[in-house]
N, C-alpha and C positions, 0 to 999 in steps of 0.2 A: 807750400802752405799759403804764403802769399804772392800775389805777380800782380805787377802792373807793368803793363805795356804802353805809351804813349800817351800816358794820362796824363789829361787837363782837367783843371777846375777853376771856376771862376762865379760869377754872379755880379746880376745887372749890366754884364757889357764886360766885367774887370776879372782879369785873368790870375788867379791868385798863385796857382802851382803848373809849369806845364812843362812837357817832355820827362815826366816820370817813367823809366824802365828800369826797372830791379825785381829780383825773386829773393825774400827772405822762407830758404829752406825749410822744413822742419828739427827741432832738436837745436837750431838755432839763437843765438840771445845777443843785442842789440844794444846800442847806443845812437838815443837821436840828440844832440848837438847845436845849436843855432844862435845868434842874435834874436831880440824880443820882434815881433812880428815877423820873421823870415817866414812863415807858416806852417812851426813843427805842428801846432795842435791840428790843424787844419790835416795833415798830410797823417796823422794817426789817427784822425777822426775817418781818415780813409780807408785805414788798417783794418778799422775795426766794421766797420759799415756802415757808419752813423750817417757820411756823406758817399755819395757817388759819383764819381767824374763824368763831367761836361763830358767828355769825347775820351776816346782809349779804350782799352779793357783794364778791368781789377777785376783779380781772380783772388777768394780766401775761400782755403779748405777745399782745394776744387770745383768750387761753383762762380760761374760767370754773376757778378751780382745784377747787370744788366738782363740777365732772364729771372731774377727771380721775385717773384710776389713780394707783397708786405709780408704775409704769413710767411711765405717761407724763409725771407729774410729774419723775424722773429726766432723762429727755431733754429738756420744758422749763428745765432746769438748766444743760443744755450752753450752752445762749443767754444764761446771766446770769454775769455777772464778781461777785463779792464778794472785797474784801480787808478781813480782820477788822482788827482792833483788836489784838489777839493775833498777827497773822500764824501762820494753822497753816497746818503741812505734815504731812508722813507722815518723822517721823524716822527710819525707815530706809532712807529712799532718798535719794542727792546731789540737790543743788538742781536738777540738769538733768532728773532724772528727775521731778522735782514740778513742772517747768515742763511738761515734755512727756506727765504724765499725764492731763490732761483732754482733751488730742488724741487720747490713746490709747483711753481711754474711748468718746468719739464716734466712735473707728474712721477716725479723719481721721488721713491721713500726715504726717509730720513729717519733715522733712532737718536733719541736720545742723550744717549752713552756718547755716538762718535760726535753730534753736536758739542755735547758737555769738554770730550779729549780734544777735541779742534781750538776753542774757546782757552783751554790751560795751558795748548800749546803755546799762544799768542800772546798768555799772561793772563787771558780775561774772564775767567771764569767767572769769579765775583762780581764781572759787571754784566751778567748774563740777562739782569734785567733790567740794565740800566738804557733809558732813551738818547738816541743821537746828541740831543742836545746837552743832555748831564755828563758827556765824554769829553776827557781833554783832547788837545788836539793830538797827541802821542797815541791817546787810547783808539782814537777812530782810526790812526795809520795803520796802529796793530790789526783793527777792525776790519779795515777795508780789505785784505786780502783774506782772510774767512770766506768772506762775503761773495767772492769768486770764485770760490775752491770744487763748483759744480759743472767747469768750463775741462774739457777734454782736450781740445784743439789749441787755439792759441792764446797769447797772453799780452795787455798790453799794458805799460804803466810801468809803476815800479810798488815795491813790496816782495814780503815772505812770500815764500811758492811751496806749496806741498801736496804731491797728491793728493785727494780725499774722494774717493768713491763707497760711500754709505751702503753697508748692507746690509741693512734691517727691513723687515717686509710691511713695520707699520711706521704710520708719522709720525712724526717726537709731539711730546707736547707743548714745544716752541712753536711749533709748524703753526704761523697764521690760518684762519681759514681764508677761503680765498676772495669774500667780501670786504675781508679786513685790509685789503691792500689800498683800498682807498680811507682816507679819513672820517669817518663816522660824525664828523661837525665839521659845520660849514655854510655859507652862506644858501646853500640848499635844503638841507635839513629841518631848519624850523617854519621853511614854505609850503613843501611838501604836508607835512603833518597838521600847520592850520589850513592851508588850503582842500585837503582830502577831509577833516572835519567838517568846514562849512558847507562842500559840495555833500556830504551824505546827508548833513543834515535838511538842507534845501529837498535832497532827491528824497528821503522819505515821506516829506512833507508832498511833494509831487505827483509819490505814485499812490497817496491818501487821497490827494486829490481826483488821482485818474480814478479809482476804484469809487469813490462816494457818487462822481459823475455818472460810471458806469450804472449805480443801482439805481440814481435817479430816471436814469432813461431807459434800464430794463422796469422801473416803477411805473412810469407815467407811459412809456409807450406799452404796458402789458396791462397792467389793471384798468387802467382808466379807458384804453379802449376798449372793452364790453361795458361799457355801462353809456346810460343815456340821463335825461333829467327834459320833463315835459312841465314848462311854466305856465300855471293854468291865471289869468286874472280875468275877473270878471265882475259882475254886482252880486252884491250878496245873494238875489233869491234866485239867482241863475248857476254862480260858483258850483254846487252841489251835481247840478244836473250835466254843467259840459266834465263836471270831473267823471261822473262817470263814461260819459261817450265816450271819453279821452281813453277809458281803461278799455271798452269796449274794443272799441280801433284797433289799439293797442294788443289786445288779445287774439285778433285777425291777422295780424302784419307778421308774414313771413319774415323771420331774422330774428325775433322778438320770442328770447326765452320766458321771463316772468314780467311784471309790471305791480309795482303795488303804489296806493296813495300813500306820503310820511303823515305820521301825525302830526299833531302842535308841539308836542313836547321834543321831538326830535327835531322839528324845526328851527327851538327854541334852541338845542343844542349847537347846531349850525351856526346862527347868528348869536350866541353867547362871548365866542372870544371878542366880538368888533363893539358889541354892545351894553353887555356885560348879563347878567344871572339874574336880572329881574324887569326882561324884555317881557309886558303885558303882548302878547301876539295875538292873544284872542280880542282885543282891542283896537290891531293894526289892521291895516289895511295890506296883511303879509300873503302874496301868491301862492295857492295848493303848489306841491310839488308831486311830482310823481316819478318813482324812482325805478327806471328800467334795466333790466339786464340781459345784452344781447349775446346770438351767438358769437363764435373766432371769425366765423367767413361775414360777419356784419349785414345790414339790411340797406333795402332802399329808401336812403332821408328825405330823397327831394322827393317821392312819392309820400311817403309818410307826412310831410309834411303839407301836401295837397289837401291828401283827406282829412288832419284835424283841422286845417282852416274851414275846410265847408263844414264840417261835425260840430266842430267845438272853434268857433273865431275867437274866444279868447284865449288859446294853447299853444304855445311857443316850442318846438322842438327845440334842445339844446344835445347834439352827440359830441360834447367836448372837443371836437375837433378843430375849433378858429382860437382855443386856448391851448388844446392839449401840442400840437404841432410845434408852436413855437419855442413851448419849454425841451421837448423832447429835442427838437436842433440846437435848444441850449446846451442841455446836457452833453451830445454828442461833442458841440466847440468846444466846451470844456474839459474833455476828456481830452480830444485832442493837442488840446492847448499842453494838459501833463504828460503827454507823450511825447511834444515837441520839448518841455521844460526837461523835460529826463536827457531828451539826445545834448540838448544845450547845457548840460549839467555835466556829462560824459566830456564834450568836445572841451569845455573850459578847463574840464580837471586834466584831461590830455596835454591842453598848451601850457598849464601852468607848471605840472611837473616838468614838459618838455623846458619850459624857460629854467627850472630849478636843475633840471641837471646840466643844462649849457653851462647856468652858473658854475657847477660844480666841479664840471669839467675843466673849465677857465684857473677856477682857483686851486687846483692840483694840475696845472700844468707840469709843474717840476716834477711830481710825481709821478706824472705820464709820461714822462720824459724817461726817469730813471728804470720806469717797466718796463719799458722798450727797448733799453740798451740792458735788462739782465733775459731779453728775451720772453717778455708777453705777447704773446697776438693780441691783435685788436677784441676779436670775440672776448679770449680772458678779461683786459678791462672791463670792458663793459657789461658780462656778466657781475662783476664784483658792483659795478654802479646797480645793477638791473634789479641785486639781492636787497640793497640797500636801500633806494629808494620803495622797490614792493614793499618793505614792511614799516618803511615809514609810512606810506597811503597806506596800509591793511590798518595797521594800529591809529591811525587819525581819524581814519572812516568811520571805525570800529568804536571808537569816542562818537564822533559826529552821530552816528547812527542808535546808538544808547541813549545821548540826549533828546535826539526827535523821536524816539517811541514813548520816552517817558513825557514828553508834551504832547502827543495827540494822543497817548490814552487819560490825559485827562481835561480833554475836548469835551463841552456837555456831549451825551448820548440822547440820541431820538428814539424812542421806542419801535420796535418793527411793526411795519405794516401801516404807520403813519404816513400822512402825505408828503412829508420831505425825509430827508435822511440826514443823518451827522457823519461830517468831514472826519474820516479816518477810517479804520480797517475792522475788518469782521471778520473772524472764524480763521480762514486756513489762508485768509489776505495778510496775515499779519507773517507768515513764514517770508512773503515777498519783501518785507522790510530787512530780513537777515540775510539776503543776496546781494545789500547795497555795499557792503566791506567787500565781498567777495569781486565783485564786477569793479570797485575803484582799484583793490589791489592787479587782475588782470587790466585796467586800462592803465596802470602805472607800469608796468610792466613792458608792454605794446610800447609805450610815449617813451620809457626810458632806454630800451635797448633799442627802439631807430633813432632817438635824440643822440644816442649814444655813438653806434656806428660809423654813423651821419657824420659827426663833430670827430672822430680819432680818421676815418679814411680821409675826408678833407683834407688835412693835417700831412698825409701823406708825401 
């Protein structure tokens, strides 16, 4: 069951246990013996597989432990009983739940019933939901051997021994679920949850931004370029005359859908917001305008504007294009700008989770410790992290993200078809805001199980 052959152990240069050869049979029971530091814990932490020898062979349950994985070393685990010295558990789960976690572990059912007769066996029934910590130290002794009773193979430690192989086809309702193995608070917990708040709230506001961007520069680069505006100035008794030549020309020039002259009063319209609603124009000295609309495939300006200088010397071509150009490359940086603020909103929420589960990982050391020795693989952990942190980012997101819909829908609104547009979402842009929980709980997810993996093989 167990053999070591010429094992050594040691560390940093210092040779702690060597020329170990012995085979402890099966069916076999044991006394280890020593003075304080001769190296009994050391030489049953070999027992069990916790340590591996510098040099030699150890063999338990027939497997060479020098060939085998972490994982598989994990589920070689399932097969061995240890009760410390210490009795650890996982203090924050009841004692039923730390009897029935290494069942759970190996994926083996557990009922009820044999949980409940296990528990009366050892005296404990009445403490079936009491936590590690509210246990005397009598009651954790009794405890600790429960707590093994899912081990086939061999036994290390001391305590009660009784078989117990469960044969009920569902879980008890002790059985933790399996994100519960880790502690639910913790120096992780309240980062995750405001940090996935702040970043949804920031990215809704981002991709208001990218989409306002967006219609300013389907606005300005679609309507405004079919249209033109010819600035007639001249002397009063000539004005009349080049406006019409202007419309004349104008009505010749291939590219050129309509042409009309604007009135005074829509003039007046124009320069009403800079002026105010009781601009005299028929008084001013204010340029005819004349409002063109060209075709999609556009006309030729620098021709057009050959013939009104000989035609009409007082008429200014204006095709919006030394104005329209720059705003439409505004809009574009700007949009870009919120597609880059989204990826930078993602990477941040990424590292921050990743730092909150380093922490998390650090601060349940002990507990990662004791999953290991009743037989967790690494995937198991960090699954249980993976569960935990995703619903802390889903549900902070999910806050973050309720807040900034309710502050840009009450963003003033610009009416449609106006020259600018108002910052936030329109029509079926607003479903795009309800993606932003869903994409931090998958990026929590991504950042927590490689944060995760990362931090337990290290460790290895």
């Amino acid at each position: 069951m167990i053999e070591l052959r010429d094992a050594v152990y040691g560390y940093t240069g210092k040779v702690l246990l060597s020329g170990i050869s012995l085979t402890l049979p099966p069916g076999s029971f044991h006394f280890l013996t020593g003075p304080s530091g001769s190296g009994k814990t050391t030489f049953l932490k070999l027992c069990y597989g916790e340590l591996r020898p510098t040099s030699g062979v150890l063999s338990i349950l027939g497997e060479d432990l020098s060939r085998l994985t972490r994982d598989q070393m994990a589920v070689m685990r399932r097969r061995i009983g240890v009760v410390h010295q210490d009795c650890e558990f996982l203090d924050h789960l009841p004692l039923a739940e730390n009897v029935a976690l290494p069942l759970l572990l190996a994926d083996r059912p557990v009922a009820e019933g044999d949980l409940t007769e296990l528990l009366a066996w050892v005296g404990l029934r009445s403490r079936a939901s009491a936590f590690p910590p509210e246990l005397s130290g009598g009651e954790r002794q009794r405890g600790a051997g429960p707590a093994h009773q899912g081990s086939s193979g061999a036994a290390c430690g001391g305590g009660p021994v009784k078989p117990f192989l469960p044969a009920a086809t569902g879980l008890s309702a002790f059985a933790p679920r399996i994100d519960r193995i880790v502690p639910s608070t913790g120096p992780g917990a309240m980062l995750t949850l405001l940090t996935s708040a702040a970043m949804a709230f920031l990215a809704v506001f981002a991709l208001a931004l990218a989409f306002s961007a967006n219609r300013l520069a389907d606005s300005w680069s679609g309507a405004l370029a079919a249209t033109a505006t010819v600035r007639i100035s001249a002397a009063p008794d000539q004005i009349d005359v080049q406006a019409r030549r202007v419309l004349d020309v104008l009505a010749t020039t291939p590219g050129i859908l309509s042409a009309r002259e604007m009135p005074p009063e829509e003039t007046q319209a124009l320069l009403e917001p800079w002026f105010g609603p009781e601009l005299p124009v028929e008084t001013l000295p204010i340029p005819r305008l004349v409002a063109v609309t060209t075709e999609p495939r556009g006309f030729d300006a620098d021709g057009l504007r050959l013939r009104l200088s000989a035609e009409a010397p007082g008429a200014v071509l204006d095709d919006h294009n030394r104005w329209r150009a720059p705003l439409v490359d505004t809009a574009i940086v700007l949009r870009r700008i919120a597609v880059l603020s989204l990826a930078l909103i993602g990477g941040a929420t990424a590292a921050m989770v990743t730092l909150a589960v380093q922490a998390a990982l650090a601060a349940n050391a002990q507990v990662i410790r004791v999953l290991h020795m009743i037989g967790a693989r690494d995937v198991t952990i960090a699954r249980a992290f993976v569960r935990r942190f995703t619903l802390r980012a889903f549900v902070g997101s999910l806050a973050g993200t309720a807040a900034a819909t309710i502050a840009v829908s009450l963003l003033p609104v610009v009416a449609d078809g106006e020259f600018l547009t108002h910052v936030g979402f329109s029509g079926s842009e607003w479903l795009w805001a309800l993606c932003v929980p869903v994409i931090a709980a998958v990026t929590a997810l991504i950042a927590t199980r490689a944060a995760a993996l990362r931090r337990l093989r290290s460790e290895a």
